[in-house]
N, C-alpha and C positions, 0 to 999 in steps of 0.2 A: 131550717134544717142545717145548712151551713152555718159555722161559726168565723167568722170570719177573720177577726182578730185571731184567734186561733191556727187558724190557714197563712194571715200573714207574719205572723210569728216565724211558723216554720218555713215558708217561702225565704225570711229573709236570715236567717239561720242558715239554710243550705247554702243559699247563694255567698255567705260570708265564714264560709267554708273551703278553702281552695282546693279544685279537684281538679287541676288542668289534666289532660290524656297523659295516664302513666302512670298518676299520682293519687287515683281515685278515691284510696281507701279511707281516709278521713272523715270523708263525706257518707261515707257507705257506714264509716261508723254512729254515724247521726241519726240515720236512716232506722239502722240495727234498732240501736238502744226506744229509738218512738214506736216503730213495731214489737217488740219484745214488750212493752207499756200498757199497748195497743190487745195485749194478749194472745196478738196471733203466733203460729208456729212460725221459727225463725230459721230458713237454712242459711249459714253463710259460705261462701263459692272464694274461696283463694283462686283469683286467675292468675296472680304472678305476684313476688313479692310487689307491696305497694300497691296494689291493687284488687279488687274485689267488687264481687258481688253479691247482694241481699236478695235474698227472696222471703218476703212472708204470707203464708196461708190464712185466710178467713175460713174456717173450714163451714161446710154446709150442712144441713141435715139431712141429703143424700136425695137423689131424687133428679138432680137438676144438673144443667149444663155446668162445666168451671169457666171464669173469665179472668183472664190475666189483663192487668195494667203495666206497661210496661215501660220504663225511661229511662237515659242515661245520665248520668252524673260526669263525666266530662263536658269538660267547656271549649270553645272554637279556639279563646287562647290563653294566654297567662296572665293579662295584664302586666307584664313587662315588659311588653314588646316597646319600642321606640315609642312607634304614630299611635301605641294607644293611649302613652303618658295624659295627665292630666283630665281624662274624661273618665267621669264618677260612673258611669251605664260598665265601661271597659276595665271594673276593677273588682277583687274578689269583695265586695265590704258592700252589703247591701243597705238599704235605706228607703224611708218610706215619705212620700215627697206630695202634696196635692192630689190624693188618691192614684196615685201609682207609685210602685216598686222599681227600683233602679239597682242596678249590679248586675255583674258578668254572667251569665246561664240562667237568669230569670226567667225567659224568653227559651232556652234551646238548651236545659228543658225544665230546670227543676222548678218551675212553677207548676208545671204538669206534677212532678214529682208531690208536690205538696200537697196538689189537687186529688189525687190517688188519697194520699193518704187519710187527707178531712172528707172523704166523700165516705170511705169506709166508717171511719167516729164518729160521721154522723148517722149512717145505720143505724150503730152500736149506742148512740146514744137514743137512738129510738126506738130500740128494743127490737128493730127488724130479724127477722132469721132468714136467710136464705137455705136455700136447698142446693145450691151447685155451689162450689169454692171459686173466691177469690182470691186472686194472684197478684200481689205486690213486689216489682222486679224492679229494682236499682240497679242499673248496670254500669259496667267499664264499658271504654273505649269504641263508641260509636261515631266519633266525628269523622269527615273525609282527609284519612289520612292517613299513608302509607309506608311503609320501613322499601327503601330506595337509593343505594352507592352507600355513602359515607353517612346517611339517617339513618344510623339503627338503634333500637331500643323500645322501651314500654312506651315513651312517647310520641313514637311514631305509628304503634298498633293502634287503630282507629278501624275502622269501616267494620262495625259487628263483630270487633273481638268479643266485646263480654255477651252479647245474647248467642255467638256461637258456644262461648262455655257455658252459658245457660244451659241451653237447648240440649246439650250431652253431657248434661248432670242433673235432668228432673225436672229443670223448669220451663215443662209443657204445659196446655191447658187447651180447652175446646177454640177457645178465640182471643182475639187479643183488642185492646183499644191500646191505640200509641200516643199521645199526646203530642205528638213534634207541634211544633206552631202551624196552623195552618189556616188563620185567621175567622177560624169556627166553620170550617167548611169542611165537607167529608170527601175526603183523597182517596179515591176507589183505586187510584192504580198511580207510580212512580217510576220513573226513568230511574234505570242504571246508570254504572260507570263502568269505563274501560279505560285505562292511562295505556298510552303508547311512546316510547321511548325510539326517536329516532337517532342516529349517531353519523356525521361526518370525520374522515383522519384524515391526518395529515403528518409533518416530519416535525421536528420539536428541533428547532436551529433557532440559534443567537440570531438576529435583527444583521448583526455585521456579515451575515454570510447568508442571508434571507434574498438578496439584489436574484431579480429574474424568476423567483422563486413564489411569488405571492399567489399565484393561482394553484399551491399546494395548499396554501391558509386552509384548516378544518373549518375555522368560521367562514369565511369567503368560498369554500366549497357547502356550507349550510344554506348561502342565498339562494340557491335556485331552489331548494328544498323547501324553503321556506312559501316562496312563491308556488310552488307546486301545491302544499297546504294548503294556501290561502286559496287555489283555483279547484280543489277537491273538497272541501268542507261542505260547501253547498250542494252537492250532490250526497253527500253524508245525511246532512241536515235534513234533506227532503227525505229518501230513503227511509231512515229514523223515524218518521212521522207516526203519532199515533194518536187516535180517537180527534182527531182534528187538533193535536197540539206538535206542530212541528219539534223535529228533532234536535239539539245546540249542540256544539263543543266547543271548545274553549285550547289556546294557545297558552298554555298555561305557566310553563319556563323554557328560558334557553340556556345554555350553562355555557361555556367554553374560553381558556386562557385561565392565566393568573393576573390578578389587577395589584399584586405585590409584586412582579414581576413580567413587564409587559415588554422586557427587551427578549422575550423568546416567543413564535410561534406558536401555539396552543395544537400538542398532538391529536385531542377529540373535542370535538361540541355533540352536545345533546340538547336536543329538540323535546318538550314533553308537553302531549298532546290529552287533556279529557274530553272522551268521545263519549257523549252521553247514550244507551241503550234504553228503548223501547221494553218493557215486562212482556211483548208476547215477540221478541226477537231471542231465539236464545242464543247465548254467549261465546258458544262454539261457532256460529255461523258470523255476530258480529266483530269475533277474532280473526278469521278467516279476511274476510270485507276489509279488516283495518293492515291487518299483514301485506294482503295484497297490493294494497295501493303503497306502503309503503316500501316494499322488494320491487316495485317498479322505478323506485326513483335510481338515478345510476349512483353506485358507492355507495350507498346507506345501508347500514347495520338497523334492527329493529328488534325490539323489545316489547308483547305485552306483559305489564309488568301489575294492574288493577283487572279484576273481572269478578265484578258486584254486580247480578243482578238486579233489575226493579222486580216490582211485585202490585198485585193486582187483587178484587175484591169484587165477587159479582154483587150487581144492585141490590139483586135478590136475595140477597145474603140475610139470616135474621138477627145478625149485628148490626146491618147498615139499615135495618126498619127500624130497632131498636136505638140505636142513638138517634137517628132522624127525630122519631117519635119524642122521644127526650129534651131535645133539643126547642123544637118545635113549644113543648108544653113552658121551657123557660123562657124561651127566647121571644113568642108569640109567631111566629114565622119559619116556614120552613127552611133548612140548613139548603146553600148552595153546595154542586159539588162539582171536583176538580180534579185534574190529574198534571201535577207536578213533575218536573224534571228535576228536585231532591232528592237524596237516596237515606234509606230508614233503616233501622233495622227488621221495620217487618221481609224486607232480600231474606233474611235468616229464618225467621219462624212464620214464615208462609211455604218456606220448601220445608217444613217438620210437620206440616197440616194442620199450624194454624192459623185459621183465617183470622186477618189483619188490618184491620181499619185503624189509618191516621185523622184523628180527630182531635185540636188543640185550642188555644188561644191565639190572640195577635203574635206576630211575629215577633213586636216589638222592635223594627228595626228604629237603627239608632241613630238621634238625629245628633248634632253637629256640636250640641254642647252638653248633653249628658249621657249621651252611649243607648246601651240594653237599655228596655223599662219594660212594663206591661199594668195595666190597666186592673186593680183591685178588683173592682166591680165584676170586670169579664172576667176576671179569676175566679171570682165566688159562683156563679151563675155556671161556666166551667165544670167545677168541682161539681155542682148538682144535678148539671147531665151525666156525670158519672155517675152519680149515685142511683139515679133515675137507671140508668141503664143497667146496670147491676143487679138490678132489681128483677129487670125485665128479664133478661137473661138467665139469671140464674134462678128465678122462683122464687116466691116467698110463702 
């Protein structure tokens, strides 16, 4: 049913397509032109210059549920970063190596991406007809990451920018499958996020007039602060718990001074805190929880500055028997399941009413001398539980 060569074609096409967060539109236009091919109805979504969203329609012969597939086309980074130099997995320029795929977003997500789209050809090359519509969504700027001080712009809108301008321009559907990686296991439920911003001042004096002075230091006023974190987190962490998977967060920056100019005092440090959320805590109450503790510290300034919920997927659900089943009939074994402290964009189209199941591939994490990769084989098998599900779901 899958074609496989055909899957990795387009897998390593997207991936050799630079979409870093901001820049998406390139790849969106790869996306366009194979669905437009494809036959299906093509809307495209201007989320901001340079950027964009695809949605294309399989439409159905009416009768039956619609099922969206849905992924993003940014990638975690640019490949120019320093420490990614040199490693072939951490760069836009894909390649196909020993039956696996290497390049930047193979993995997180557009091998999903690809897998959407060969699951649908190969319906269509089977003559299938469904009765419910399928939803094909490219989207912008899902990675974790946020516009904060002096970071502003497209490449900093990340956390469900583009499946928010989905969502409130048509691209609804009864259910979604997400592909994120999730090493073929079905993610019934995902932690949020919550960034906190804490801030110590102090006086901004030349070094020669600093004598007697050092316990005005904003950074030397951030060590007790800091300490204070580290003695609250674990009460965080437990708190946060859910379905038996404790709660994390993470010390994430500290900012304070100038390192071109270190014969002056530094008037603020900033502390930034990710406080991961539970999907049945809501966000109001774990803002609340994170405030508190930190208006309790003496002289700290605070900031929620990230509040993305998780989202969640009952068993019962008959998308979650549906890919099971699927799964099951490719794989010979039933699909394990999981609940992550990742955040997806099903946060966005689980609070629009649709229910959202993350179901993917390996993660693909990167080892040490070639970056991204992921596994042809699982790609193909992949691809054919969606199609399998598709099926299920929408009717034929």
């Amino acid at each position: 049913m899958i074609d496989r060569d055909r899957l990795v074609e387009l897998a390593i096409r997207l991936v050799s397509t630079p979409s870093f967060t901001g820049s998406e539109q390139a790849c969106a236009e790869v996306v366009r032109d194979v669905l437009e091919g494809m036959g299906l109805q093509v809307q495209w979504q201007q989320v901001e210059d340079g950027r964009a969203n695809v949605l294309g329609t399989w439409a159905g012969s009416g009768g039956g549920p619609s099922l969206m597939f849905n992924g993003h086309l940014d990638t975690s980074y640019s490949g120019r970063e320093p420490w990614l130099q040199g490693i072939p997995g951490f760069q836009p320029e894909g390649f196909e190596r020993d039956g696996r795929i290497y390049g930047l977003g193979i993995s997180n997500m557009k091998g999903a991406v690809a897998a959407y789209i060969e699951a649908v050809r190969a319906l269509q090359d089977e003559g299938v007809r469904l009765k419910g519509d399928v939803l094909i969504a490219a989207v912008a700027g899902e990675i974790e990451k946020t516009q904060q001080g002096d970071a502003q712009g497209a490449e900093y809108r990340g956390y469900a920018a583009g499946s928010r301008y989905l969502v409130t321009h048509g691209g609804v559907a009864d259910m979604c499958v997400l592909g994120e990686p999730t090493e073929n296991k079905l993610v019934l439920a995902h932690f949020g996020s919550l960034w906190l911003r804490l801030s110590t001042h102090g006086p901004f004096i030349h070094t020669a007039f600093s004598e007697g002075r050092r316990d005005e230091n904003s950074i030397l006023r951030m060590r007790p602060v800091l300490d204070a974190v580290l003695d609250w987190l674990p009460s965080w962490e437990e708190e946060m718990s859910y379905d038996g998977v404790r709660g994390v967060a993470n010390v994430g920056s500290i900012e304070g001074g100038f390192g071109w100019r270190a014969s002056r005092t530094p008037h603020r440090t900033d502390l930034y805190l990710d406080l991961r959320v539970p999907p049945d805590v809501p966000m109001a109450d774990a803002r609340r929880k994170a405030l508190e503790f930190a208006r309790s510290c003496d002289g700290v300034e605070a900031e929620v500055y990230v509040t993305a919920p998780g989202a969640q997927i009952d068993e019962g659900h008959p998308l979650v028997g549906a890919v099971s089943e699927a799964h099951t009939q490719v794989f010979g074994s039933q699909p394990e399941r999981d609940v992550t402290r990742w955040f997806s964009d099903a946060s966005v189209l689980s609070r629009y009413g649709i229910a959202t199941l993350n179901y993917g591939t390996s993660s693909g994490l990167p080892d040490a001398e070639f970056g991204e990769n992921l596994d042809i084989g699982a790609l193909v098998q992949t691809a054919e539980v969606y199609a399998r599900t598709a099926m299920r779901i929408c009717g034929t």
